[in-house]
N, C-alpha and C positions, 0 to 999 in steps of 0.2 A: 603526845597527842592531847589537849584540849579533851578536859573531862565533863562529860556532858550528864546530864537528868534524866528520869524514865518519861519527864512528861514531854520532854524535848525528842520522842523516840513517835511520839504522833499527831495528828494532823487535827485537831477537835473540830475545824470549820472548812467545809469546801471550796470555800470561797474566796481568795485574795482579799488581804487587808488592805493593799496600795490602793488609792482611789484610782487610778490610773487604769492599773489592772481591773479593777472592779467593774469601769465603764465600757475598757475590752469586752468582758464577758458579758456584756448588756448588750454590746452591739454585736455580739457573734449569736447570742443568743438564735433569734432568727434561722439560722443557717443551722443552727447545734442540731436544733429540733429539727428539722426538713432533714438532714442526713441523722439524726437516730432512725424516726421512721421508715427512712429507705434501706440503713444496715438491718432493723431488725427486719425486713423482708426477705433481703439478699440473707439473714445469718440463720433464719429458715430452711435458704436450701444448703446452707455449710452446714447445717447439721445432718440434712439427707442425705448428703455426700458422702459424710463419713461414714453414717450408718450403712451404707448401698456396701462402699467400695469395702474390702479385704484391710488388715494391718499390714499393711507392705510400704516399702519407700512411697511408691508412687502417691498413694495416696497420703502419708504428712506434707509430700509437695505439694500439692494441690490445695489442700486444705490450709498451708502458709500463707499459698500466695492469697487464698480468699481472704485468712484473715487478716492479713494485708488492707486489703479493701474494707472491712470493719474498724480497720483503724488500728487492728494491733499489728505492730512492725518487730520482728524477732531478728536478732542480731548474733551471732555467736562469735565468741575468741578461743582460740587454741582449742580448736575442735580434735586436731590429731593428739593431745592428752585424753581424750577419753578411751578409757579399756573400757573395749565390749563383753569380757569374760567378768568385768565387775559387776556385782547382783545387788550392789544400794548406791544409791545418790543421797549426799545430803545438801542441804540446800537451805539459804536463809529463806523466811517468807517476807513478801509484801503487797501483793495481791491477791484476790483470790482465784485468777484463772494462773497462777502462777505454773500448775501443774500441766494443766492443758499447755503452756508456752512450752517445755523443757519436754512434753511428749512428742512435740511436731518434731525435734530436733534428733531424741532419741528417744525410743520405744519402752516405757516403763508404765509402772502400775505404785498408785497412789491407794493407799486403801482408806475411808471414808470413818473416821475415827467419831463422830458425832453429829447429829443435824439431821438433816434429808435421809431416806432410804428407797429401796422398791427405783422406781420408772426416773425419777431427777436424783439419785445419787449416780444412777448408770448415766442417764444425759450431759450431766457435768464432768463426768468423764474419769469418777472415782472406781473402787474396787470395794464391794459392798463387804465385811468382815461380820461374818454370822457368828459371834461368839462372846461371853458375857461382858457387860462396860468394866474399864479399868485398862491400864498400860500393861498390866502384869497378863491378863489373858487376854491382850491383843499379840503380845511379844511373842507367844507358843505359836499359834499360827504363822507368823512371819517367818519364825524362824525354820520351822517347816517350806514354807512358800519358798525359802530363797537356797535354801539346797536340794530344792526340785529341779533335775535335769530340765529344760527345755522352759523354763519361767522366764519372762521379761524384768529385767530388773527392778527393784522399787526406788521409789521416790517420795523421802520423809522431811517435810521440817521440823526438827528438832525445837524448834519456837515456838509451835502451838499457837502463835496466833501471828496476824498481820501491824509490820511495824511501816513506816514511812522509808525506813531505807537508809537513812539521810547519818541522824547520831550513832547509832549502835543496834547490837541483838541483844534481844533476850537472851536471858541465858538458857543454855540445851538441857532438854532431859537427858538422862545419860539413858535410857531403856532403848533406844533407836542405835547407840554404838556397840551392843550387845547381843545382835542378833546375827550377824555375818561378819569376815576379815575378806579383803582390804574392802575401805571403804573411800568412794570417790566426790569431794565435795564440789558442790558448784555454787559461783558464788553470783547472785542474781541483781542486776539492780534496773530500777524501772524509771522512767521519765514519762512527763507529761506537763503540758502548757496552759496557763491558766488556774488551771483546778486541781486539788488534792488527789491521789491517790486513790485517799481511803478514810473512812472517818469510823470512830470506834462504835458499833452498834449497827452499822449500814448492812443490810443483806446483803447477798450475792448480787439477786435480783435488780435491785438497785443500784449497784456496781457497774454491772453490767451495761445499762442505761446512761448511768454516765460515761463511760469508757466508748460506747455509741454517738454521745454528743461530742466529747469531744474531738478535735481533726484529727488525734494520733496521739497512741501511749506505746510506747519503747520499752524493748524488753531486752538487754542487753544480759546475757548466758555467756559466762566464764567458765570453762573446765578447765582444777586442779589436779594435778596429779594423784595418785590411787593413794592413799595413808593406808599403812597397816598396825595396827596394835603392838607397842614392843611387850618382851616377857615383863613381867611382875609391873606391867602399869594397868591400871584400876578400869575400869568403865569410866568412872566421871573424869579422870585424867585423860582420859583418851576424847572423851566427849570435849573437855576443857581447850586442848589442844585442836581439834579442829574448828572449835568455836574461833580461837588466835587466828589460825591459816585463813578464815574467813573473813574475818574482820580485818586484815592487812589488805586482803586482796581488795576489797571494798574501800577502806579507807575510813572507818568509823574504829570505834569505842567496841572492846569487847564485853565489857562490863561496865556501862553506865551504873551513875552515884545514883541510891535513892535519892 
């Protein structure tokens, strides 16, 4: 595979270089605006919905099909690989409602490692972590969390931040492959027309905004089968190894060249 760069892993400008495309997005313009303002109304009441209703099937249906109508379209493959007795998902990142996409599908918990807290760490749809900053005292708690009978699985990206999807991943911390056995990766990739992603520095906030202008961002959810840790392999070899499984399935670079 074509070895690619870390700078080729993101998007620095929103905006299409082709003049062609550029002139698209002048004359969509118009229409972007007139439907964000109308999703962020309608995504006012997707958020009361979910608040109202119970965590039950019903309501990730419901709340799909709205965000459907905000323009996010969720797509799933080999859905009957996912074990529901498994208590972690790992998963590349490239958005940031990446988590909210992979809950509508199955019912997990993301825990909120940095940023926001209180009333918009809970609205975004994180699991707030009361306990000192560092990987090492977020890891005691998890690993508590996930041998708790009756717990919703978690959901971690090992990547700590958001890449374009396209070249490769970051490379995994290994502290996320050490808190439970087996672990089930999912491998995520995102589309969208016109305009980037994501650009390095963008809030949420503005993510968001954009993902509202434009007509529709695709979220296409692969589930691979469960990996279990064999004897006498490492953390970071275990970690290494799902990093590979991930990137085949994708079809990039598991370790892009600096």
């Amino acid at each position: 595979m074509e070895s690619r760069g870390i700078e080729d892993m993101f998007d620095f400008r929103r905006f299409p270089k082709d003049g062609l495309l550029l002139l698209l997005v002048l004359l969509y313009a118009p229409v972007g605006v007139c439907l964000m303002l109308l999703r962020i109304f309608i995504g006012v009441h997707v958020f009361l919905v979910s608040c109202a209703l119970p965590e039950r099937f019903l309501r990730r249906f419901l709340v799909r099909i709205m965000c459907s109508v905000l323009g996010m379209h969720v797509r799933q493959n080999n859905p009957l690989s996912r074990d529901k007795n498994t208590k972690l998902y790992i998963c590349n990142h490239v958005t940031e409602f990446d988590h909210n996409v992979i809950n509508l599908l199955a019912p997990c918990s993301t825990p909120q490692t940095g940023g926001s807290t209180g009333f918009v760490c809970w609205a975004r749809g994180f699991m707030e972590m009361h306990s000192a900053p560092g990987q090492t005292a977020l890891a005691e708690p998890l690993q508590r969390y996930c041998s708790t009978d009756g717990t919703q699985a978690l959901l971690l990206f090992p990547e700590e931040d958001t890449t374009n999807g396209r070249a490769g991943l970051l490379k995994f911390s290994s502290w996320p492959f050490s808190l439970t056995d087996p672990i089930q990766p999912v491998a995520l990739r995102v589309t969208r027309p016109l305009l980037a992603l994501s650009t390095p520095g963008s809030s949420w906030l503005l993510e968001l905004l954009w993902t509202f202008f434009v007509p529709c961002t695709v979220y296409h959810v692969s589930w691979l089968p469960p990996v279990s840790r064999q004897d006498g392999e490492s953390v970071q070899e275990f970690a290494s190894k799902i990093q590979e499984l991930l990137a085949r399935e994708l079809g990039v670079v598991s370790h892009p060249s600096d």
